[in-house]
DRENPA-68129 format. One record per residue (C-alpha): residue number from 1; x, y, z. Coordinates in Angstrom, 2 decimals. Layout:
# DRENPA-68129
<rodo: NUM; east: X; north: Y; up: Z>
...
//
This chain:
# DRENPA-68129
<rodo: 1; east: -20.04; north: 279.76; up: 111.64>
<rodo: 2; east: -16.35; north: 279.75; up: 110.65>
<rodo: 3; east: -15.15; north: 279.04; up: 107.05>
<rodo: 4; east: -13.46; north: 275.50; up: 106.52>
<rodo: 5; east: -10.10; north: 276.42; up: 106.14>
<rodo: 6; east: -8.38; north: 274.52; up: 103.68>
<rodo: 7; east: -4.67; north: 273.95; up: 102.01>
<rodo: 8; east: -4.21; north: 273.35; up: 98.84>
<rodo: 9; east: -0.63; north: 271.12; up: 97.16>
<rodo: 10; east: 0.15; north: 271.01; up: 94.07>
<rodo: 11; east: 2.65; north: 270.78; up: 91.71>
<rodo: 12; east: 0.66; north: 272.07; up: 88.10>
<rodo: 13; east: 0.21; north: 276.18; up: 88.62>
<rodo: 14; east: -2.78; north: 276.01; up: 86.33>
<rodo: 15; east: -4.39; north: 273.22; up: 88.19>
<rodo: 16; east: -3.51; north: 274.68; up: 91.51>
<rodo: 17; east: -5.11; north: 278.11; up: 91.19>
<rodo: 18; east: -8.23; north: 276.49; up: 89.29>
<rodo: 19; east: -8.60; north: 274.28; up: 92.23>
<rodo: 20; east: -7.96; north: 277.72; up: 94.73>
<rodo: 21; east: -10.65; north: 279.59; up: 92.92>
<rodo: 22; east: -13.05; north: 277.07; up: 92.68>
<rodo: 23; east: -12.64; north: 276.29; up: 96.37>
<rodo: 24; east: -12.70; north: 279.93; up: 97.58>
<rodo: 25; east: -16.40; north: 280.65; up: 95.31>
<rodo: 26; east: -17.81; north: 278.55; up: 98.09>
<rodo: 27; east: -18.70; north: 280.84; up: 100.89>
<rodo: 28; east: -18.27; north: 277.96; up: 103.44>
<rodo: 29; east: -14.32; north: 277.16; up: 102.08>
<rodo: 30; east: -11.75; north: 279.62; up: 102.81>
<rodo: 31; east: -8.10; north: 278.79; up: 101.13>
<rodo: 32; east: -5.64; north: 279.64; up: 103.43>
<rodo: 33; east: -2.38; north: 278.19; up: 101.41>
<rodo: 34; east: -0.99; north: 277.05; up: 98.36>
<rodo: 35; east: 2.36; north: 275.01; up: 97.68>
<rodo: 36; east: 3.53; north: 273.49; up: 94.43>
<rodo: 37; east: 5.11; north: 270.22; up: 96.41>
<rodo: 38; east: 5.13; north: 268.10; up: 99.47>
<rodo: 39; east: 7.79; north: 269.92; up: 101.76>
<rodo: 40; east: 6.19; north: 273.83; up: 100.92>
<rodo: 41; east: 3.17; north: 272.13; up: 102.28>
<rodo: 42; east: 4.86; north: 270.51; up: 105.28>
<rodo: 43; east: 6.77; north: 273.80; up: 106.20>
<rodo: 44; east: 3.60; north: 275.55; up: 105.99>
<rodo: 45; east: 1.38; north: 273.51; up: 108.04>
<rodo: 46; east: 1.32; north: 275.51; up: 111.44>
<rodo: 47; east: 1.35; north: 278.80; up: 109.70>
<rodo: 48; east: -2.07; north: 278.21; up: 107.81>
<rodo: 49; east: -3.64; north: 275.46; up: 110.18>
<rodo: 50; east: -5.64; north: 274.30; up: 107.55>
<rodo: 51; east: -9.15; north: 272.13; up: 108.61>
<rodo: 52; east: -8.45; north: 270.08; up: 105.24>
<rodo: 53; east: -5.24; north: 269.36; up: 103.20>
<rodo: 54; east: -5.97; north: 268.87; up: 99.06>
<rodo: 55; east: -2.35; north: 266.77; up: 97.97>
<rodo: 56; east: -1.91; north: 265.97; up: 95.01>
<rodo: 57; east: 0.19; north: 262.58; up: 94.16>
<rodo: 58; east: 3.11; north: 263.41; up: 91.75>
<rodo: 59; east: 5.09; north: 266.52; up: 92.63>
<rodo: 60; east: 8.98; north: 266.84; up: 92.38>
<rodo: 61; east: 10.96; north: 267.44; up: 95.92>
<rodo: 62; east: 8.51; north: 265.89; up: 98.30>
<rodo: 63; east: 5.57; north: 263.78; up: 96.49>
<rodo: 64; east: 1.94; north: 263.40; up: 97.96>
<rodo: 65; east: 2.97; north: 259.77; up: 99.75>
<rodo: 66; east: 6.16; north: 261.44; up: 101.75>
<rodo: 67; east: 4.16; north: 264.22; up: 102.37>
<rodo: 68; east: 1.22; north: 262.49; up: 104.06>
<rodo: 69; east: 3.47; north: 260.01; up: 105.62>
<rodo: 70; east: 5.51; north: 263.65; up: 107.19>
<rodo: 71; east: 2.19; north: 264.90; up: 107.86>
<rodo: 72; east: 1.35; north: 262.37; up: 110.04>
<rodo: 73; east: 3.74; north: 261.96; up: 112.28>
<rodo: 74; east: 2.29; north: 265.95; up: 113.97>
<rodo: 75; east: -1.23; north: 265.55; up: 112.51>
<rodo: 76; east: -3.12; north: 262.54; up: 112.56>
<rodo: 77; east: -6.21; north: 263.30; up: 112.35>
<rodo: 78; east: -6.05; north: 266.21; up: 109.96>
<rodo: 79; east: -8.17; north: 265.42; up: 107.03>
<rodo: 80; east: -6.22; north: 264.61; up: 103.82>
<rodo: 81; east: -7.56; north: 264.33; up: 100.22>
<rodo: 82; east: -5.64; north: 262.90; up: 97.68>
<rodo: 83; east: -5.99; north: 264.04; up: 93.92>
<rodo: 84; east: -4.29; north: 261.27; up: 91.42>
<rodo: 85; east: -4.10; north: 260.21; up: 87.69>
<rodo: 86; east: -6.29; north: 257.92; up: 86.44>
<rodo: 87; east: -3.94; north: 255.09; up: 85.57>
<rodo: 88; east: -2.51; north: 252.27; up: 87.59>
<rodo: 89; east: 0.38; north: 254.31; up: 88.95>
<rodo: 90; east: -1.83; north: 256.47; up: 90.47>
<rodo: 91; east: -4.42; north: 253.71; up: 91.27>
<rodo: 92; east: -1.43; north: 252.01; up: 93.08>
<rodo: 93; east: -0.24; north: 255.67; up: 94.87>
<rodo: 94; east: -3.72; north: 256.34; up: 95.92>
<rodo: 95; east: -4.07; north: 252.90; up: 97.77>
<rodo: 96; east: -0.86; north: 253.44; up: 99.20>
<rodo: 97; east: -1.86; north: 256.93; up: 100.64>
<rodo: 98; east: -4.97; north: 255.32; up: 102.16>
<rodo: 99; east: -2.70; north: 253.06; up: 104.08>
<rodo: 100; east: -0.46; north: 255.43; up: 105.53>
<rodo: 101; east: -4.21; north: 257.61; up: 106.43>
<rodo: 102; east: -4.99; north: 259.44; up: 103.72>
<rodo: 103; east: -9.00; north: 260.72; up: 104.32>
<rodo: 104; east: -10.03; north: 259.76; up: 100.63>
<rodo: 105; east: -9.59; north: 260.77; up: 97.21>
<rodo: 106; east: -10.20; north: 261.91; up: 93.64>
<rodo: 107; east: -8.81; north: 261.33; up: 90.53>
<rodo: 108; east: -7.78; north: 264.02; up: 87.67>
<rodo: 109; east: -9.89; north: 263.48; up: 84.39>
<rodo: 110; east: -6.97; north: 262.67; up: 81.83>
<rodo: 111; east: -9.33; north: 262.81; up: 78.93>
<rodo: 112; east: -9.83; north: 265.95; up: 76.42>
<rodo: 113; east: -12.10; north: 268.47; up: 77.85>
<rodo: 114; east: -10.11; north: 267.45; up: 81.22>
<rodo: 115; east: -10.35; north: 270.69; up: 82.11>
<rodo: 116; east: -14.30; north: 270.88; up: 82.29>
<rodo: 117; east: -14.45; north: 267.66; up: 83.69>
<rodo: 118; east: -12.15; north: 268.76; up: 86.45>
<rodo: 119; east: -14.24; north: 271.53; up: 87.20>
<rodo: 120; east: -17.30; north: 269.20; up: 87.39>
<rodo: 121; east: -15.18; north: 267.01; up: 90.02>
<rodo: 122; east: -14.18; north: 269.80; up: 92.34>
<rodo: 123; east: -18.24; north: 271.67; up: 92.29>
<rodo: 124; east: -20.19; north: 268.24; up: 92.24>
<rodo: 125; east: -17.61; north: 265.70; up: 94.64>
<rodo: 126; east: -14.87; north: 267.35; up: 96.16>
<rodo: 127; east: -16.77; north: 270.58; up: 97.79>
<rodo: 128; east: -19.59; north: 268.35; up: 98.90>
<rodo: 129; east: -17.07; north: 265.91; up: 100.09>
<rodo: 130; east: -14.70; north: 268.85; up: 102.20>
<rodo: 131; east: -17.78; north: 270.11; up: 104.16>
<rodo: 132; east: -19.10; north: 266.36; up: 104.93>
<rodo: 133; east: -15.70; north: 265.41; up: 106.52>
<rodo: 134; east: -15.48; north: 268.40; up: 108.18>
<rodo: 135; east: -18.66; north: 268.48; up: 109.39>
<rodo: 136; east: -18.32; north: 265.06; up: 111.28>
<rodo: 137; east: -17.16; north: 264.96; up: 115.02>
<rodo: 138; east: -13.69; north: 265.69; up: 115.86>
<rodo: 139; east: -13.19; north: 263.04; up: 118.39>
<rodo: 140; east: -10.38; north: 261.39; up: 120.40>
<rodo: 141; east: -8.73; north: 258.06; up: 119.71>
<rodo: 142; east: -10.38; north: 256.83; up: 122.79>
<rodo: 143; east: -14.25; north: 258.33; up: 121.80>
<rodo: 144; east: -13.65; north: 256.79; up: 118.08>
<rodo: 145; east: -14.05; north: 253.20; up: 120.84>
<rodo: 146; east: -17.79; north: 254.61; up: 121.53>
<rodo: 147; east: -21.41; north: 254.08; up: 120.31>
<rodo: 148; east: -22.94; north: 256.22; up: 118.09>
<rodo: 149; east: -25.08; north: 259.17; up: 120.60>
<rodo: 150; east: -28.59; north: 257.33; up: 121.11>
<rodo: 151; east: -30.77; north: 260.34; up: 119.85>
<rodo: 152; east: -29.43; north: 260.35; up: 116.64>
<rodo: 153; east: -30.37; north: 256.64; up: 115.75>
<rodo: 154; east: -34.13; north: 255.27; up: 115.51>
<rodo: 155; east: -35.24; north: 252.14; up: 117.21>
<rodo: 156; east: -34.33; north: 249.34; up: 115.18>
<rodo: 157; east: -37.61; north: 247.51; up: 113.42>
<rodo: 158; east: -38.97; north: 244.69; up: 115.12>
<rodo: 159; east: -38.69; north: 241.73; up: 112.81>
<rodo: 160; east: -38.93; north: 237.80; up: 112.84>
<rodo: 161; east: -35.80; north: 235.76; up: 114.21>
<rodo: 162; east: -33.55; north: 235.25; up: 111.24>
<rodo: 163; east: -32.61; north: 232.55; up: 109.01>
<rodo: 164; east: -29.03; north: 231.01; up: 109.16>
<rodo: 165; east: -26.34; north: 233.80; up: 107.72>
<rodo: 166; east: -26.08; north: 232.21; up: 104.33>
<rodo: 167; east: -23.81; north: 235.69; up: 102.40>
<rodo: 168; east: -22.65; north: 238.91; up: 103.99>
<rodo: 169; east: -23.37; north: 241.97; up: 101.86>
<rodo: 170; east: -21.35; north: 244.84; up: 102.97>
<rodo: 171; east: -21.42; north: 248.66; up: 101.27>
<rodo: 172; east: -18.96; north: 251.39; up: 101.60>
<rodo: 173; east: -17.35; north: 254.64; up: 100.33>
<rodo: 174; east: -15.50; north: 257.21; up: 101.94>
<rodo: 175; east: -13.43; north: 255.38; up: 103.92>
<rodo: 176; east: -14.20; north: 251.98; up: 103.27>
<rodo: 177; east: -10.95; north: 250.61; up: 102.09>
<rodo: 178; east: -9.27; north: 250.75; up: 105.74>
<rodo: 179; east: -13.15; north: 249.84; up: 107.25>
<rodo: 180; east: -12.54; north: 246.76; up: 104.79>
<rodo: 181; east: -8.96; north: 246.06; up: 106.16>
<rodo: 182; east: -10.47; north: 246.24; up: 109.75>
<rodo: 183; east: -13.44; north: 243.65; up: 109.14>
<rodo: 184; east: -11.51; north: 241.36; up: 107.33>
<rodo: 185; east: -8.55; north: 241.26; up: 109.53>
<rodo: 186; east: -11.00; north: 238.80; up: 111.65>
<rodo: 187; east: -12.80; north: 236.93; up: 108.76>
<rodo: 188; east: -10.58; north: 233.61; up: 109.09>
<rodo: 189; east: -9.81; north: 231.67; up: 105.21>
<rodo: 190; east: -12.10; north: 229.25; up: 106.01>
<rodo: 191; east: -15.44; north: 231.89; up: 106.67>
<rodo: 192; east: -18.26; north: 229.78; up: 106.36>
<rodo: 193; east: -20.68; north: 232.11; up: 103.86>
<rodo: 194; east: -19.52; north: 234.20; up: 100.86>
<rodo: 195; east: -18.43; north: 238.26; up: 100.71>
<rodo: 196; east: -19.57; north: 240.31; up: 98.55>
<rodo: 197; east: -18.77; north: 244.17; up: 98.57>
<rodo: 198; east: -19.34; north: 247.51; up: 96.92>
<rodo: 199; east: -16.87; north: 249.67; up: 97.57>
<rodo: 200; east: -17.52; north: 253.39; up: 95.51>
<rodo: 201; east: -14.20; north: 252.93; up: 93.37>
<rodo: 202; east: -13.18; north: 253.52; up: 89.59>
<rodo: 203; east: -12.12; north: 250.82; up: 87.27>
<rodo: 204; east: -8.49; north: 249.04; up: 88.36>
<rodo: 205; east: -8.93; north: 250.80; up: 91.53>
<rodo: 206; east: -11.73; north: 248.08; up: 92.99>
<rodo: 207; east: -8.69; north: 245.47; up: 91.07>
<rodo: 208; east: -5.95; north: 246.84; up: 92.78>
<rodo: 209; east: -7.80; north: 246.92; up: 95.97>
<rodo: 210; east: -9.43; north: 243.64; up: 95.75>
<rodo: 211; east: -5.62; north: 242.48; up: 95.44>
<rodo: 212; east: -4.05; north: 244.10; up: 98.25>
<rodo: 213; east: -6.96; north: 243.15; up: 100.79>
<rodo: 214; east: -6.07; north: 239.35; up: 99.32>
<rodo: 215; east: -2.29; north: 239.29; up: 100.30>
<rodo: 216; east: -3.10; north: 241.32; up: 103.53>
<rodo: 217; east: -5.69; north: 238.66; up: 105.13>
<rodo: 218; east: -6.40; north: 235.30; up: 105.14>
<rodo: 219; east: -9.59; north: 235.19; up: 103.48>
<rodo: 220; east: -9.56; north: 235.48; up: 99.65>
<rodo: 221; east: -10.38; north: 238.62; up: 97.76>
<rodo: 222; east: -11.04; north: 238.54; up: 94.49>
<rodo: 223; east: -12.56; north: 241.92; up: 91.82>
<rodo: 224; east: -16.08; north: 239.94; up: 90.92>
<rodo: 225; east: -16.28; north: 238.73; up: 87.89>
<rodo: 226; east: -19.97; north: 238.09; up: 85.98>
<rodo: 227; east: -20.85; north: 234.39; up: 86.20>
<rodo: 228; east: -18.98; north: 233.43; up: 89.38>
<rodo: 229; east: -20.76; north: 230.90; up: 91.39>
<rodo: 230; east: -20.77; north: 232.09; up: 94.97>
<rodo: 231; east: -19.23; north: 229.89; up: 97.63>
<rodo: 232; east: -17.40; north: 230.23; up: 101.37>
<rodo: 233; east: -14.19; north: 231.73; up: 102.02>
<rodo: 234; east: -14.42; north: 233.79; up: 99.58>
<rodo: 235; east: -14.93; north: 237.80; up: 99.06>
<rodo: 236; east: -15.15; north: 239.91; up: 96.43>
<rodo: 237; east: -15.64; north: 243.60; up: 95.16>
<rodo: 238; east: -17.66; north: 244.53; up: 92.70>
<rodo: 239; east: -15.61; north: 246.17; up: 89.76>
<rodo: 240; east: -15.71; north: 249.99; up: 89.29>
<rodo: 241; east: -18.61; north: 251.22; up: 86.42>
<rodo: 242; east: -20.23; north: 248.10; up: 87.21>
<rodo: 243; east: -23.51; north: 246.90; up: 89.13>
<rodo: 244; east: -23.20; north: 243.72; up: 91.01>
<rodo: 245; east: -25.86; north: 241.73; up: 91.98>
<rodo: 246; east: -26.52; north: 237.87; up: 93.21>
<rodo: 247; east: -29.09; north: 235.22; up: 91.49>
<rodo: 248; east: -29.68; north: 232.06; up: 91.86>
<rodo: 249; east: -29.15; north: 229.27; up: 89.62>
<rodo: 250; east: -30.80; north: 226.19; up: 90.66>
<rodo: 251; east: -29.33; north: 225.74; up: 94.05>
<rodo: 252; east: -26.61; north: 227.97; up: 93.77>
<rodo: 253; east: -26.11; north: 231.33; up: 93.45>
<rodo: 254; east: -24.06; north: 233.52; up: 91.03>
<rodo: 255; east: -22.75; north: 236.97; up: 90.74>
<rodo: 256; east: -23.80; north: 238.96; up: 87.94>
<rodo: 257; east: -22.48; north: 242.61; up: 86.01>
<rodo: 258; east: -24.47; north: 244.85; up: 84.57>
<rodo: 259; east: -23.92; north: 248.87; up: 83.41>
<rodo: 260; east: -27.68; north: 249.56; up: 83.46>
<rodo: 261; east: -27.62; north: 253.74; up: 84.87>
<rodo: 262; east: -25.90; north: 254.58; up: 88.11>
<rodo: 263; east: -27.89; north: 254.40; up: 91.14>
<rodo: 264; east: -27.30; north: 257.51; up: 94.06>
<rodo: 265; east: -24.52; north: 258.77; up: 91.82>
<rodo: 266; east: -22.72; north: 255.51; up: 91.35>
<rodo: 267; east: -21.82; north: 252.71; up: 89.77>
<rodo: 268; east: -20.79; north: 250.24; up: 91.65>
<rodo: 269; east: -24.30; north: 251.14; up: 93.59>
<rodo: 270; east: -25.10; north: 249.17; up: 97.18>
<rodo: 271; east: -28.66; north: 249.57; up: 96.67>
<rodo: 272; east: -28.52; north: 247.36; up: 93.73>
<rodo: 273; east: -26.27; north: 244.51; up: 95.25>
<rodo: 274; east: -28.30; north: 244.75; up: 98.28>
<rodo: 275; east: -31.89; north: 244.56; up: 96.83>
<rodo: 276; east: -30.60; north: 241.46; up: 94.92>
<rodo: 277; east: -29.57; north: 240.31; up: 98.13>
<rodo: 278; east: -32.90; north: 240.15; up: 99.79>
<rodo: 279; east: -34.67; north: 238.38; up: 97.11>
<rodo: 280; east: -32.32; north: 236.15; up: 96.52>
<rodo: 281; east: -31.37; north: 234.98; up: 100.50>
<rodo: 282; east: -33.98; north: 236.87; up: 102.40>
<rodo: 283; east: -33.69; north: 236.27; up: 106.05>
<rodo: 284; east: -30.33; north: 234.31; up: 105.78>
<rodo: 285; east: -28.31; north: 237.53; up: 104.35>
<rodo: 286; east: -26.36; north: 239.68; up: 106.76>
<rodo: 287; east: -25.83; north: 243.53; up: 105.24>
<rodo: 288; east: -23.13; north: 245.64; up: 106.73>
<rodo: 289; east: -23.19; north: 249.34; up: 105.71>
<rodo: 290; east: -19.50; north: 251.37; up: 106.24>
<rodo: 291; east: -18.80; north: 254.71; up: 106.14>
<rodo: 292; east: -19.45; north: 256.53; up: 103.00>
<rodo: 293; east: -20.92; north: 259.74; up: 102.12>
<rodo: 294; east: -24.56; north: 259.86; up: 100.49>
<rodo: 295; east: -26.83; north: 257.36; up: 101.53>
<rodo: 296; east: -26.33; north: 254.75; up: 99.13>
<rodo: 297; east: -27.48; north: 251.22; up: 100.96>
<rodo: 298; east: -30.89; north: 253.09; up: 102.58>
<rodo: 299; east: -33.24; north: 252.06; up: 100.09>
<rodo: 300; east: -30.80; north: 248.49; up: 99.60>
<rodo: 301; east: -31.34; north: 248.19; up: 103.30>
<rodo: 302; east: -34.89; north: 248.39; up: 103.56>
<rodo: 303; east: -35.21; north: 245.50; up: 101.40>
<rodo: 304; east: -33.31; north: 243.59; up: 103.29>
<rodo: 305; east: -35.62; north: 244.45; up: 106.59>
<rodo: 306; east: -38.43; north: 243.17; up: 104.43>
<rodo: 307; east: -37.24; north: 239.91; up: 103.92>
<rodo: 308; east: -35.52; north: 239.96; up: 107.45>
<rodo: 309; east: -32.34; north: 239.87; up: 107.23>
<rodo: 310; east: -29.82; north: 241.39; up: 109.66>
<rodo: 311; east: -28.34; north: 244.75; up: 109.36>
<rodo: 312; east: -25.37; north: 245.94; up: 111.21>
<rodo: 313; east: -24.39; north: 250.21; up: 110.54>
<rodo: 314; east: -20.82; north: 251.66; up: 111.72>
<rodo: 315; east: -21.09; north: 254.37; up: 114.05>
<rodo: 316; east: -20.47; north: 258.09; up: 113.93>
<rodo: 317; east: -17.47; north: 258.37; up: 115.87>
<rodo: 318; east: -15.74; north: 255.59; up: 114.09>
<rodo: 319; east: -16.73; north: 256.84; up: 110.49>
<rodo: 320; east: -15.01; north: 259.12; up: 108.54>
<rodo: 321; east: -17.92; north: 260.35; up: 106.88>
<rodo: 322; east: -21.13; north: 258.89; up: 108.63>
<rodo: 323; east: -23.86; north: 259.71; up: 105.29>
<rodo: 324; east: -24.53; north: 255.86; up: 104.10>
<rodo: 325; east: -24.60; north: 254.35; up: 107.75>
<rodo: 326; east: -26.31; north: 257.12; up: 109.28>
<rodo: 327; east: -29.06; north: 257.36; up: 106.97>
<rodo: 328; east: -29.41; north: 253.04; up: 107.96>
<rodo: 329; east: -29.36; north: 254.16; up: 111.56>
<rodo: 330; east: -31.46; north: 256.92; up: 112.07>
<rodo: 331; east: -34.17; north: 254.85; up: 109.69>
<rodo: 332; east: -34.32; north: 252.40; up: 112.70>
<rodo: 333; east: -32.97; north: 249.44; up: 110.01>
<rodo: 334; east: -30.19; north: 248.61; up: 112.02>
<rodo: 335; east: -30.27; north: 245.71; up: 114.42>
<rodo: 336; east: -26.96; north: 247.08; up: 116.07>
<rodo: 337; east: -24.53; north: 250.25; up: 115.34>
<rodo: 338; east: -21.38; north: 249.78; up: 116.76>
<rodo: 339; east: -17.70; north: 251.11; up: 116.39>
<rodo: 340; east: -15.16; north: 250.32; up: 113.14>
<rodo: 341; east: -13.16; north: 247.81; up: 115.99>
<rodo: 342; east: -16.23; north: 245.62; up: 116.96>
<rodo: 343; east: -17.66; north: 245.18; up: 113.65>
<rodo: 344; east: -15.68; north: 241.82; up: 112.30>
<rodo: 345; east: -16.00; north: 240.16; up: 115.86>
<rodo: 346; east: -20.34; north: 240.78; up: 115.68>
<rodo: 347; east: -19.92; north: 239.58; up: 111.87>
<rodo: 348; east: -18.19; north: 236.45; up: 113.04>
<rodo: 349; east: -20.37; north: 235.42; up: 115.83>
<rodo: 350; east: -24.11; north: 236.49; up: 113.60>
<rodo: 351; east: -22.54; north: 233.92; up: 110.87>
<rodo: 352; east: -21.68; north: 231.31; up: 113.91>
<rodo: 353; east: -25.45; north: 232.06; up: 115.31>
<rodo: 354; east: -23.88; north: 232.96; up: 118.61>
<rodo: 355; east: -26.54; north: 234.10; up: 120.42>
<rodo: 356; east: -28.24; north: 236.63; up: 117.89>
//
């Protein structure tokens, strides 16, 4: 099997060769390049043919934004992973490179001991995260419009008719912010039932994005905040380092924070929001799980099959990393896996009770 060939950009000679070295003691990684800005990397592009470009944010000449936007225009599907500060600057650059197609990201640790904390980012995320992109089909525009291949994905379980959609619960990670922007592009401001999302984010990220989604669509996004009585027309992300989950109170239903220890890895976890889900709306909840890496939502998931609710997964082709809605699918919990571009119209008409 043939190494992943990847590129590495950026502007800090210390970080760049720590990054090269760490990449390269992986016998699966070879590092074919290294540029200290945008335009080096640009130029060098069809010399290396990298699998998998590392870009980091701030660099003089060329930044990471121009350079993925340049990128783009010859390669677009060539996996891109972003590596930003921690702050809002970067926050806002990183959301900006996700727009113009940017695979996902990482942030730097800005914090002393940065250094070991880096080193703990590349080995324990970032390697893990450059094999499980590159490991996923390398399809066409056109396939990306296809289902899922049928041995890879269990019969879904048989289960009572469900309730009346009451919330949608919908999970994500790698990927998810432009899975997000695609669902909600057809979730009208007047959506009957309440949104509520974890997205695998850092603090002022899940802010930043909550905001953006809100002044891109009609329906209203909103970072949760604990107490918040649920109601229609409404979404709303659950805030990075924090657990989200839904109660009732009398006969309503609030959101609720907590930092009790990360679930699969993370905090915001799925599995948490969606196991408060089921007992609190049973067979009237609707979970959609995104694509993500990890299989964060699984357990969430089967909770919700036990109190029969629906379950809708996004397929392979369609995901950028297909490890949280694979892991639904191939568990038989999903009552239908279908493609990135049909997932807001099925949301739409299960809420409705079109047919379902």
């Amino acid at each position: 099997m043939s190494k992943i060939r990847v590129l590495v950009v950026d502007d800090s000679v210390v970080f760049r060769r720590m990054l090269a070295r760490e990449l390269s003691n992986d016998s699966a990684l070879d590092v074919v390049g290294a540029a200290a800005n945008g335009r080096i990397a640009v130029q060098m592009l069809p010399q290396v043919n990298p699998d998998v470009v590392i870009l980091d944010v701030e660099m003089p000449e060329m930044d990471g934004i121009a350079a993925l936007a340049e990128l783009r225009k010859t390669y677009p599907r060539l996996p891109v992973i972003m590596f930003s500060a921690l702050t809002e600057r970067g926050a806002e650059a990183t959301l900006d490179a996700l727009a113009l197609g940017a695979t996902d990201y990482f942030t730097k640790p800005a914090h002393e001991g940065g250094l070991d904390a880096s080193l703990d980012v590349i080995r324990e995320q970032l390697i893990p995260e450059i094999k499980a992109i590159c490991a996923g089909p390398k399809a066409s525009p056109k396939s990306r419009e296809t289902i899922a291949p049928s041995n890879r994905i269990a019969p879904a379980r048989r289960r009572p008719p469900a309730g009346q959609v009451q919330i949608v619960a919908i999970g994500a990670s790698t990927g998810g912010p432009n899975a997000l922007a695609e669902i909600l592009r057809s979730l009208p401001a007047d959506f009957p039932v309440p949104v509520v999302i974890v997205q695998h984010m850092p603090p002022m990220f899940t802010r930043l994005l909550a905001e953006r989604l809100s002044a891109q669509f009609a329906l209203r996004v909103e970072e949760a905040a604990c107490g918040t009585l649920l109601k229609p027309g409404h979404a709303w992300i659950a805030p990075g380092d924090y657990h989200l989950i839904v109660a009732r109170d009398g006969c309503q239903a609030r959101m609720i924070l907590h930092q009790e220890p990360p679930e699969n890895s993370c905090r915001p976890a799925a599995d948490v929001l969606l196991r408060s889900v089921a007992k609190t709306f049973g067979s009237s909840s609707l979970t959609v799980i995104l694509t993500g890496m990890g299989q964060d939502g699984l357990r969430g998931c089967e909770a919700v099959s036990e109190a029969g609710g629906q379950i809708l997964a996004q397929d392979e082709a369609s995901s950028v990393v297909w490890g949280m809605p694979g892991h639904v699918a191939r568990a038989g919990l999903a009552d239908r896996v279908l493609p990135l571009s049909l997932i807001g119209d099925e949301i739409l008409r299960r809420v409705r009770g079109d047919g379902v």
